[in-house]
C-alpha positions as CSV (number, residue, x, y, z in Angstrom):
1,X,52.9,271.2,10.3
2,X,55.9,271.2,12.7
3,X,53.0,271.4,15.6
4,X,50.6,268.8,14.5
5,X,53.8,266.4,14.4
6,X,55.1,267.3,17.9
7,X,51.4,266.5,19.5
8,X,50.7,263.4,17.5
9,X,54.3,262.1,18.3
10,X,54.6,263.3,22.0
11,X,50.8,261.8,22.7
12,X,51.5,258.6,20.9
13,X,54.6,258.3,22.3
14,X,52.8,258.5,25.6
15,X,50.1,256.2,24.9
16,X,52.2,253.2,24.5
17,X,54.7,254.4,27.2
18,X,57.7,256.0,25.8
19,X,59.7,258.6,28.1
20,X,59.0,261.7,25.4
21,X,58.3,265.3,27.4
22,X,55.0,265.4,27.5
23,X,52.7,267.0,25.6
24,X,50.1,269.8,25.8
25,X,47.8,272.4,23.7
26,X,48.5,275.2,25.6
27,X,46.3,278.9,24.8
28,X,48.8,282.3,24.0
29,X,46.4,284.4,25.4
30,X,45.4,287.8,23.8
31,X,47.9,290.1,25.9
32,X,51.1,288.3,25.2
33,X,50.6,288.5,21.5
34,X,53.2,290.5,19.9
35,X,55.3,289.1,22.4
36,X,58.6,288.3,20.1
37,X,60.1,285.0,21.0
38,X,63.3,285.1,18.8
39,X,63.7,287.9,16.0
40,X,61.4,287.9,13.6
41,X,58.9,286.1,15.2
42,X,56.5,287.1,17.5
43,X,53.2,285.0,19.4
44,X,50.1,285.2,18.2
45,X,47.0,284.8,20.1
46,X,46.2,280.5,19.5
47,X,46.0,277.4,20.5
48,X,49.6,276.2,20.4
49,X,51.7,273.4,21.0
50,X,53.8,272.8,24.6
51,X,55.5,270.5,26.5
52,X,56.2,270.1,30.2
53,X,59.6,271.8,31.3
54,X,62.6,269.3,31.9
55,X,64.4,271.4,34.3
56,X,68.5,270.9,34.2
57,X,68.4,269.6,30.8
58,X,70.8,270.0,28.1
59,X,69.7,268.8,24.3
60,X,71.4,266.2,22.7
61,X,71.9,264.7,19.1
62,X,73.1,262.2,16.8
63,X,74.2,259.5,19.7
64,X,72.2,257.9,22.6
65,X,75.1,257.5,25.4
66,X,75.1,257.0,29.1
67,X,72.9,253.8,28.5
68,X,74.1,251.7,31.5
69,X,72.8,254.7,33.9
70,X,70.0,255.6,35.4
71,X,67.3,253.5,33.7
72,X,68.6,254.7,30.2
73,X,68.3,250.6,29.0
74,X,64.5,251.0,29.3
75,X,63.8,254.8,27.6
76,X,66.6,254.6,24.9
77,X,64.6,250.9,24.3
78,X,61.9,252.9,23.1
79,X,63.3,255.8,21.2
80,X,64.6,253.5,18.8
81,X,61.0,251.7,18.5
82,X,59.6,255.1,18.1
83,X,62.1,255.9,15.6
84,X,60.6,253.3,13.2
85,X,57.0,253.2,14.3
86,X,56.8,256.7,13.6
87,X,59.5,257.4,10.8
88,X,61.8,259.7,12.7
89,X,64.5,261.7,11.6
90,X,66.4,264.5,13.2
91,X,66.0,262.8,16.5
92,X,67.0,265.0,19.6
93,X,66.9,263.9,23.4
94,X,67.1,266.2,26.5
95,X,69.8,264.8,29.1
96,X,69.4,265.6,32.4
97,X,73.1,265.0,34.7
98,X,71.5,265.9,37.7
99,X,69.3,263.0,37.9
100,X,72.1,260.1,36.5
101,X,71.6,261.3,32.6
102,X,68.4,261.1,32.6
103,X,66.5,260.9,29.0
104,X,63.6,262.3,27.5
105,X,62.9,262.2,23.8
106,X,61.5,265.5,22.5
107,X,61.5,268.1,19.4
108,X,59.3,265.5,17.1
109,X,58.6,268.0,13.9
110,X,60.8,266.2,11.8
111,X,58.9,262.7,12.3
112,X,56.3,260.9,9.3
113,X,58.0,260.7,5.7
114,X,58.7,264.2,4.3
115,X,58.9,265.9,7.8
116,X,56.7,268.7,8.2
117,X,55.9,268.0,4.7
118,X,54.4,265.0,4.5
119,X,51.2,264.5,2.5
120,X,48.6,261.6,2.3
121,X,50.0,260.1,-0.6
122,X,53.5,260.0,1.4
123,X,52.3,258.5,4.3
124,X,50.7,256.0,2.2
125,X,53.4,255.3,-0.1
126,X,55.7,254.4,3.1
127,X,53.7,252.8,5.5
128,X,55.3,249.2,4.6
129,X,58.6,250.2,4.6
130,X,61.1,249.7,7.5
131,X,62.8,252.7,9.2
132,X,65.4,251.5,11.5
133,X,67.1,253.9,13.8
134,X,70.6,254.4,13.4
135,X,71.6,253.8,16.9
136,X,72.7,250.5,18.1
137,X,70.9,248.4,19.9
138,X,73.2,246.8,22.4
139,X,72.4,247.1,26.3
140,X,68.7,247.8,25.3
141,X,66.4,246.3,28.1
142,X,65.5,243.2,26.7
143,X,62.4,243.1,28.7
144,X,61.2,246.7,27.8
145,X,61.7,245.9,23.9
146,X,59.3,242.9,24.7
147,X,56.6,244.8,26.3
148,X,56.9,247.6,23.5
149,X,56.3,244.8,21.1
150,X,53.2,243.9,22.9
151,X,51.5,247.0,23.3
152,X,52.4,248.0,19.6
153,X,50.5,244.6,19.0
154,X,47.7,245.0,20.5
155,X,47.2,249.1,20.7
156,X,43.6,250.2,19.1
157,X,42.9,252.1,16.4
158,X,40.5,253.9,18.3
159,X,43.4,254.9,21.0
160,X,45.5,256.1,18.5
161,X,42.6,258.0,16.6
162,X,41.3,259.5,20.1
163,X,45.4,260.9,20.3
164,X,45.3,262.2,16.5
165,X,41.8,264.5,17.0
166,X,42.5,266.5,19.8
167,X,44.5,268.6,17.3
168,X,42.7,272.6,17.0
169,X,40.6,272.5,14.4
170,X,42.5,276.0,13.2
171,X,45.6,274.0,12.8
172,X,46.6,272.9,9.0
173,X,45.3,269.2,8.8
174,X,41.8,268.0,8.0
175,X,39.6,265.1,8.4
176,X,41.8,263.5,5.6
177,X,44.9,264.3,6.9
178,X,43.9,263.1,10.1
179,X,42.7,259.7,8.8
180,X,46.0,259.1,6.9
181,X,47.9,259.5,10.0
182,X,45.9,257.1,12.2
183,X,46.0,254.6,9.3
184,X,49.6,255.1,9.2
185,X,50.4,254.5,12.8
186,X,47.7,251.5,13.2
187,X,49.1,249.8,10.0
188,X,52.8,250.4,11.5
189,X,52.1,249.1,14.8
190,X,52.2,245.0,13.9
191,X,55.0,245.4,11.7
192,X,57.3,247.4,13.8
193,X,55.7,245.2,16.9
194,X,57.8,242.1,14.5
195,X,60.9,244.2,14.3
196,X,60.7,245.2,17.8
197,X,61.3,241.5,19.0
198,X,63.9,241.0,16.8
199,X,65.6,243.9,18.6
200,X,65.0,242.2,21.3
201,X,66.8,238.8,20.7
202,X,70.1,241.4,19.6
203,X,69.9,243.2,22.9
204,X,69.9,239.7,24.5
205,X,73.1,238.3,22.5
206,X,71.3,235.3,21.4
């Protein structure tokens, strides 16, 4: 399931413009399978999940830093609104020095409750409950948290739904499963929309 959450994350990420890497379903074609990637695994001829390259990056975890450079205000803004709209954990971010520590939010397979284990009755169980991130939320771009807010408010459920059912029909969720997480992120959206504009006033010092 560590796929199906990169893509859904990544795309709906995208859709309501957060700076993720961005996502693809990329083809292993016949005559690199057997190819091995790390020991003990090896490709298999698929439909698989990819990203676009971020050249000069290095991965970082745990702590969002370097928020007064580049325009770090704006993209760290929505990591922590992605954090709750999408129940993240194990959040990881590629820096790039190069271009002023850049940011790009990536490796997604631990987001939804249970991680790569969630079920139906999980997603259901927790799509009321608040999941703040743990980072701060001072220097955030005010403005950016506002705008979040608004397209969280009024994103579709067909948008989100046309972002959940590109997934390969080979891959390990059905029509249920699929459903569940559309419901999930569409019931989410107003909610975390409120909490967004509280994060807002905080980055603001009022």
């Amino acid at each position: 399931m560590v796929p199906v959450n990169e893509q859904v994350v990544g795309r709906l990420a995208t859709l309501v413009g957060i700076a993720v890497c961005e996502p693809a379903l990329i083809g292993i074609p016949e005559d690199l399978a057997g190819t091995e990637i790390c020991p003990g695994y090896v490709l298999e001829e698929c439909v698989a999940h990819g990203s676009l390259a971020v050249d000069g990056a290095v991965e970082v975890r745990a702590n969002l830093s370097h928020r007064s450079e580049d325009d770090n205000a704006r993209r760290q803004a929505g990591y922590l609104v992605l954090h709750d709209w999408l129940w993240g954990e194990d959040d990881q971010w590629l820096r790039v020095a190069a271009n002023g520590n850049e940011y790009f939010s990536h490796d997604h397979g631990h987001y939804f409750p249970g991680g790569p284990n969630w079920t139906v009755e999980g997603l259901e169980a927790a799509k009321d409950q608040p999941h703040p991130s743990p980072s701060a939320a001072d220097g955030l771009d005010a403005d950016e948290l506002d705008r979040l807010a608004d397209r969280l408010d009024a994103v579709e459920e067909e948008e989100i739904a046309a972002n959940v059912e590109v997934l390969p029909e080979a891959w390990p969720v059905g029509a249920m499963e699929i459903a569940a997480v559309v419901d999930f992120a569409v019931h989410r959206a107003v909610t975390v929309a409120a909490r967004t504009r509280i994060l807002a006033t905080t980055a603001r010092g009022a």
